[in-house]
N, C-alpha and C positions, 0 to 999 in steps of 0.2 A: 759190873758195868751198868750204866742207865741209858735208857731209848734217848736219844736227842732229837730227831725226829716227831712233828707234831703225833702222826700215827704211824704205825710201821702191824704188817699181821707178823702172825706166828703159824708157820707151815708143817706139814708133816715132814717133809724132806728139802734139800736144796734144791731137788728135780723138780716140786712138785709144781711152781709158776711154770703158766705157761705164755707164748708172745703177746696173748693180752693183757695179759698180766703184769708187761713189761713196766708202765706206769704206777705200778704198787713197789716195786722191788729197785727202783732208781734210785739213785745215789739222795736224792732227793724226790722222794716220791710223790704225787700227786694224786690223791684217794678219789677226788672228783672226778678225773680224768678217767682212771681205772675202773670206774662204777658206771663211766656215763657207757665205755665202753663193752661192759657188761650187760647194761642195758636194752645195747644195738644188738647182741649178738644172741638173735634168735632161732631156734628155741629154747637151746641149753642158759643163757645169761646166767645170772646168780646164782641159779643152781647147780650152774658147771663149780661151784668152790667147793659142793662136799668131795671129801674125801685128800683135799689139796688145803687149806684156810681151817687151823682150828681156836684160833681167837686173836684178838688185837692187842696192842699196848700202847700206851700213851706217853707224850714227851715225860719223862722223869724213870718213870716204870724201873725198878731196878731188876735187871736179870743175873744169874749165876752161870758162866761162861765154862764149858763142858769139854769142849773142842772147835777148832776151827778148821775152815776145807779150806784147798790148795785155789779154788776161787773166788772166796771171799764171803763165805756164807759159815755162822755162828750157829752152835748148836746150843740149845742153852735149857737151863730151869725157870719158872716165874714166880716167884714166892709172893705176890702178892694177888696169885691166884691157885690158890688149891685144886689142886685134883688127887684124883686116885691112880692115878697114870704113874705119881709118882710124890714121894715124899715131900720133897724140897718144892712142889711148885710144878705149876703148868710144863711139861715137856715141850719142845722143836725148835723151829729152825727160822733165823730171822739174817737179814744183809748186814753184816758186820759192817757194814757203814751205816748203820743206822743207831751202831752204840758207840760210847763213850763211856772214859775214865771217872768223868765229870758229871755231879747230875748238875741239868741245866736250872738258872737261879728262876727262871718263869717256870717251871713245872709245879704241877698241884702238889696240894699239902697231901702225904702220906696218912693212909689209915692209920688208926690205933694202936692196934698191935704189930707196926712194921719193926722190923726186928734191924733195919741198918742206921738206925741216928737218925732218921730224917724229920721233919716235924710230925705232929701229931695232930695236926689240926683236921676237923671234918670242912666239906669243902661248904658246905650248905649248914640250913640249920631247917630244922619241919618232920614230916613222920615220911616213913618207907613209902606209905601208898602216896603223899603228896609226892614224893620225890621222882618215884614211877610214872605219875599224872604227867610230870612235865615233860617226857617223852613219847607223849598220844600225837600218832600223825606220822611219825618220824619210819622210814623205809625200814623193811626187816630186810637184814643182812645176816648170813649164815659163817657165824663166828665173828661178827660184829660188835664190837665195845667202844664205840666211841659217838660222839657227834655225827657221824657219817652213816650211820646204822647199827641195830641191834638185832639180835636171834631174841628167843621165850629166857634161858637162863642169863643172855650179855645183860636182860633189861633187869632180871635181882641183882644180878652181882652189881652191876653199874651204877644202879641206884644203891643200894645196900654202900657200897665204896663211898659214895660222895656223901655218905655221913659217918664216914670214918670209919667203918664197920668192913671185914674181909669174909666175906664165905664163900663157899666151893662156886667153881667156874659154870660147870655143867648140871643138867638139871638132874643126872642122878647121882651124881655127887650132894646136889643138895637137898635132895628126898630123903638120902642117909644121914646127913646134919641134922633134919629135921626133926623134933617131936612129936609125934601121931597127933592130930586133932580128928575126934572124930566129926565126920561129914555134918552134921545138926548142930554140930556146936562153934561151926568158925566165926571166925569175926574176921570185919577188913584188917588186911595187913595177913594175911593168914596165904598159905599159899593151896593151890592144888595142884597136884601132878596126876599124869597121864602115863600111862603104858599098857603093854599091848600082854594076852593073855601070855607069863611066865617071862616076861624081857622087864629090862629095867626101863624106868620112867626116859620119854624122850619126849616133854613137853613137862612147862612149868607154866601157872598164870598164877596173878597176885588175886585173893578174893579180895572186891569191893562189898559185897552184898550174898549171902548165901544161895548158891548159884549162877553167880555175877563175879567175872573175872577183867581185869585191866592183864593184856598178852600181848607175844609177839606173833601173831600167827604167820608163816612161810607162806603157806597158799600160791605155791609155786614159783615162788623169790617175788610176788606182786604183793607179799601183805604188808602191812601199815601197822602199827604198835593203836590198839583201839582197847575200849571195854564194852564189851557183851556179854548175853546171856551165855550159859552152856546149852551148846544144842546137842540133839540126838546123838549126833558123831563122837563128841565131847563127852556125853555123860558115858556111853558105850566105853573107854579107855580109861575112864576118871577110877585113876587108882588110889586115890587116897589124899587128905589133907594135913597139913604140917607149920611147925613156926620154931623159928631159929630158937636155940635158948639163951637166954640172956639178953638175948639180941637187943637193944634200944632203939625206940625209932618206928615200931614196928607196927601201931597200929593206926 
């Protein structure tokens, strides 16, 4: 089945929305609506998603339909976002009213490697870090892929995607894609990741300049997709640097 819905998230559970939540999960949902709300509700806002919101899809997005509940809620795979969660494709749970038999004839052109017929076309044409560039300013949202916000790993995948290119969703999913670079030898287009002594990477930035990164930083659901220096905090976690292989696009 494909999202027909401009955006639609992907949940841990059908439980997991909650009454504010109600304008994300509507038969026709409303993302502005649901985020403005989020934004009023303080202190928890945006950061009330972890644990409930683990990434979005966009009108076309094709899913692999797993099971369905007796209230209307679709359990599904995402194949055209890798994880480790699970072979086929991003695992959870989205409002079976938000898919279809059909993909819709406005939905973007399919990356490269989509494996159901659909076109092949990239949506943009430029390198990885101009394509990230065009997303400086733009609200960090925590499991966010689209127009409406991004997290540190929505902003590779999403830009990486819109030039036709698929790699893993999360950022330590894409620390294990990655090629070791070491530290002295990056170049822009190059990524660094973060993590904390013996845990896996939970932050990704694209490098602009060795030691200069284009990110999403969270900063308590208030940060803005910018580039800056790495600071103290930054370098203290900076587990390492990396670059897809093969990848095109990329520097």
């Amino acid at each position: 089945m494909y999202v027909t819905v401009p955006v639609t998230a992907l949940w841990t559970s059908a439980r997991a929305p909650r009454d504010i939540d109600g304008p994300a999960v509507a038969e026709q949902p409303d993302v502005e609506a649901w985020l403005a709300l989020l934004d009023d509700a303080v202190p928890q806002g945006r950061l009330g998603l972890h644990g409930r919101v683990l990434t979005q899809l966009e009108r076309g997005e094709p899913v692999l339909v797993l099971d369905r509940s007796e209230d209307g809620w679709a359990e599904v795979v995402c194949p055209w976002q890798p994880s480790s969660l699970d072979a086929r494709g991003y695992p959870g749970w989205v409002p079976l009213s938000h898919l279809g038999a059909e993909r819709p004839a406005d939905a973007a052109a399919a990356p490269d490697h989509a494996t159901d017929g659909t076109a092949t076309t990239p949506r943009v044409e430029g390198t990885f870090l101009e394509q990230a560039g065009r997303h400086v300013g733009l609200r960090y949202l925590w499991g966010g892929m689209s127009a409406e916000g991004l997290d540190c790993s929505g902003l590779v995948h999403r830009a990486m995607r819109e030039l036709g290119v698929v790699v893993p969703r999360d950022a330590d999913d894409q620390h294990d894609a990655c090629e070791p670079v070491p530290l002295e030898q990056v170049r822009p287009g190059d990524l660094y990741f973060f993590a904390r002594e013996g845990r896996r990477a939970h932050h990704v930035g694209i490098v602009t300049a060795p030691g200069r990164m284009l990110h999403a930083p969270e900063n308590d659901g208030l940060g803005v997709i910018l580039e800056q220096d790495l600071d103290a905090d930054r370098l203290a976690t900076l587990a390492g640097a990396g670059r897809f292989p093969g990848a095109p696009h990329t520097s």
